[in-house]
C-alpha positions in Angstrom: 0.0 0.0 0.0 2.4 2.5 0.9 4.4 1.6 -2.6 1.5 2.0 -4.4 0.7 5.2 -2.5 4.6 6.5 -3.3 4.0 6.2 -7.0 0.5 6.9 -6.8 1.8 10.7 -5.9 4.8 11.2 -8.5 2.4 10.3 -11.1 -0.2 13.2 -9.9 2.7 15.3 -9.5 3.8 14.9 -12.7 0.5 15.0 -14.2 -0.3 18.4 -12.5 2.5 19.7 -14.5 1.3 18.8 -18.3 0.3 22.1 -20.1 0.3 20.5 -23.5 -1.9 18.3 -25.6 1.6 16.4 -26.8 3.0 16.1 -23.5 -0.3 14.4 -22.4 0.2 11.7 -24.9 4.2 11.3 -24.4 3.0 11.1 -20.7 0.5 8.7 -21.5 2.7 6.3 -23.2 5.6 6.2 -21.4 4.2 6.1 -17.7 1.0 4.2 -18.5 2.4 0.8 -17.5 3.5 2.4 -14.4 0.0 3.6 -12.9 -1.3 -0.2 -14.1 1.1 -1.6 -11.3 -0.8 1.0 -8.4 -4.0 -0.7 -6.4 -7.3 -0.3 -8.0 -8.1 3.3 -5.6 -4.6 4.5 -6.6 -4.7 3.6 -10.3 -8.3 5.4 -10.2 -7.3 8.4 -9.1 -4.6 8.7 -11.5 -7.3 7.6 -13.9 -9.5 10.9 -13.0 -6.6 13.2 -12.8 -4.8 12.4 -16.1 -8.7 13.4 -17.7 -9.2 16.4 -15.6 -5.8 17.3 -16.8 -6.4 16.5 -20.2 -9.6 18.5 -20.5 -7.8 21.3 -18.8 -5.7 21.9 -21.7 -8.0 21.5 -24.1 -9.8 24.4 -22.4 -7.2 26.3 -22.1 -6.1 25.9 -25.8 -9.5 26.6 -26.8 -9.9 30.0 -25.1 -6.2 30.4 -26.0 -7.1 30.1 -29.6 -10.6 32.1 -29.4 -8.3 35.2 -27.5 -5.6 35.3 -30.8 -8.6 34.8 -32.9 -10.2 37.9 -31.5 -6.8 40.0 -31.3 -5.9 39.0 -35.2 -9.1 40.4 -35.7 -8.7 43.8 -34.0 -4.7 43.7 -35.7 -6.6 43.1 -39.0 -3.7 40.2 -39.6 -3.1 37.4 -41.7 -1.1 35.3 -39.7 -2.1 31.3 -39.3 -3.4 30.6 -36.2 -0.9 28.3 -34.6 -2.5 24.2 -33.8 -1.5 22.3 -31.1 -1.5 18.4 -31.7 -4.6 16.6 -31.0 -3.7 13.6 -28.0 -4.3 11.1 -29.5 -7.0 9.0 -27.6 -5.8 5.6 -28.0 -2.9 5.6 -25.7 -4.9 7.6 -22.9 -4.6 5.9 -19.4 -8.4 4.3 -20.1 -9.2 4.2 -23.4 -13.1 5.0 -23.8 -13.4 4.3 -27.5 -10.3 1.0 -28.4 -12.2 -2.3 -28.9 -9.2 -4.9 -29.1 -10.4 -8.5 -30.5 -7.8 -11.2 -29.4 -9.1 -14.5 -30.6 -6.5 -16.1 -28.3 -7.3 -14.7 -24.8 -11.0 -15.1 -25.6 -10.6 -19.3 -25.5 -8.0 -18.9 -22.6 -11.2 -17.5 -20.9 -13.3 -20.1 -21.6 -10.5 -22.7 -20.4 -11.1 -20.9 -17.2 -13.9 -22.0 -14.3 -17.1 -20.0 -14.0 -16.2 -17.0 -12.1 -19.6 -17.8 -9.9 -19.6 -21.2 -9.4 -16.7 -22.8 -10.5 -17.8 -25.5 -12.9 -16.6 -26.0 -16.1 -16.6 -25.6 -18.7 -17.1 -22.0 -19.4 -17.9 -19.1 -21.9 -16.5 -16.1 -22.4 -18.5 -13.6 -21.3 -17.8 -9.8 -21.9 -18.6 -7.0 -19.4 -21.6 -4.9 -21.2 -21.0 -2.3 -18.7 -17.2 -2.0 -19.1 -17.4 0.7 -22.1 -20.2 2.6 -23.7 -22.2 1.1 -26.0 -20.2 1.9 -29.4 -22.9 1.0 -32.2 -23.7 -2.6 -31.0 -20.2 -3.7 -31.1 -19.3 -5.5 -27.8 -16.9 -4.2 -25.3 -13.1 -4.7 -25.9 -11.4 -8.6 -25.5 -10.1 -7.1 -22.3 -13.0 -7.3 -20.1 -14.0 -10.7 -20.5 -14.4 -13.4 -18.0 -15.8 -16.7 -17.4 -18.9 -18.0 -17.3 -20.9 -21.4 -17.0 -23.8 -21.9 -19.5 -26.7 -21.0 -16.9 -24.7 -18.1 -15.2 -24.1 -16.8 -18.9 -27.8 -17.0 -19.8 -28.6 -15.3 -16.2 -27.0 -12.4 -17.0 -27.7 -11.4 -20.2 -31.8 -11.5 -18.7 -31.2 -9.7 -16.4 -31.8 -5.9 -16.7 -28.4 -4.2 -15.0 -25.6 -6.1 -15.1 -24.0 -4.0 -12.6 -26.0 -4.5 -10.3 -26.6 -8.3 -10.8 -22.5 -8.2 -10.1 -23.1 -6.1 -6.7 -25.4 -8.7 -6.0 -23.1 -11.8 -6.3 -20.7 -10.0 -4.4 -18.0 -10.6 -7.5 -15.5 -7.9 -8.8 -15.4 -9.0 -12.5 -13.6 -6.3 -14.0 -10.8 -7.2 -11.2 -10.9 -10.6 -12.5 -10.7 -9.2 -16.3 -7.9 -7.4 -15.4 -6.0 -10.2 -14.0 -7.0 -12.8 -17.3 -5.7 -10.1 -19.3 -2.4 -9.6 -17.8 -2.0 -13.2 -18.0 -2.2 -13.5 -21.3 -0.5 -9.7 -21.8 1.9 -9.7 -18.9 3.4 -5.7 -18.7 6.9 -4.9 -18.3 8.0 -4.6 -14.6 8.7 -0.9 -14.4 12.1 -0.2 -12.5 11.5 3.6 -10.4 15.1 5.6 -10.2 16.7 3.5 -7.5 16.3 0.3 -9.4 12.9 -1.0 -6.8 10.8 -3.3 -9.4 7.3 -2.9 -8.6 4.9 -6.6 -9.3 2.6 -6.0 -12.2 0.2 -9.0 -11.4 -2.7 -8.2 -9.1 -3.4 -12.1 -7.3 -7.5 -12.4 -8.0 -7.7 -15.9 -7.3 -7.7 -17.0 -10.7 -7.2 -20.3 -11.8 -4.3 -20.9 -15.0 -5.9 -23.1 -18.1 
């Protein structure tokens, strides 16, 4: 915890201190790996920060823009107005629009026991709720986990699959997590006096 709560506070730190779209996204990919290695409250409040920080910027770059807009106007110049890069959304700490499709990890899934009740065998069932709907297409490869036939039927009737999760007293998107980085193991980031952090959250998941 108190690792997690070390790192957890250089990353805001050096999140509070972006002031540019391209700096977001060099941010993004080079210390992304390192907030997935923080608890899930840590990691979270990365999360929410790197966003706020994010939209920030793009406030700022659109009032920016709007103020030299309205000054070239009153100059009667010709000048371009100068464009900052767009970040580029893919490699944002949570993507909210990827959908990656490894054929692989899905049947490494279904080798797994039903996340409920333990019997196998097991579908591979993806979290609805993970992402926002995105045109009928189903949520990313990432959030899938495993389910027995019945359990599988179960909770595509029911009506919130959040809450029918809540009920059973399951965190699925933990478990997701932990199948993914199975099958998609990160590198073990190394902070500046050589301490490697773990980069496998233990959810009690069995190996095919």
């Amino acid at each position: 915890m108190a690792l997690s709560a070390s790192l957890r506070d250089e990353l805001l730190r050096e999140i509070e201190s972006l002031n540019a779209d391209d700096e977001a996204a060099l941010w993004a990919r080079r210390r992304g790996g390192a907030k997935n290695t923080l608890n899930a409250a840590d990691a979270e409040q990365v999360e929410q920060a790197f966003r706020g920080r994010v939209a920030t910027i793009a406030n700022e770059s659109t009032n920016e823009s709007a103020t030299e807009a309205s000054l070239r106007g009153h100059r009667g110049g010709h000048r371009k107005k100068r464009r900052r890069a767009a970040v580029e959304k893919s490699v944002l700490a949570l993507p909210t629009s990827r959908r990656i499709r490894d054929r692989d990890h899905v049947k490494s899934v279904a080798k797994q026991p039903c996340l409920v009740c333990g019997r196998r065998p097991a579908d591979a069932h993806h979290l609805r709720f993970a992402q926002a709907p995105a045109l009928g297409r189903k949520v990313s490869d990432e959030f899938t986990v495993p389910l027995c036939r019945g359990h599988h039927r179960e909770v595509h009737r029911c009506g919130d699959e959040a809450v029918w999760w809540d009920e059973s007293g399951i965190d699925p998107t933990a478990a997701a997590r932990s199948l993914w980085l199975k099958s998609h193991p990160l590198p073990i980031p190394v902070d500046e006096i050589g301490f490697k952090f773990p980069n496998k959250p233990n959810f009690g998941v069995s190996s095919p």
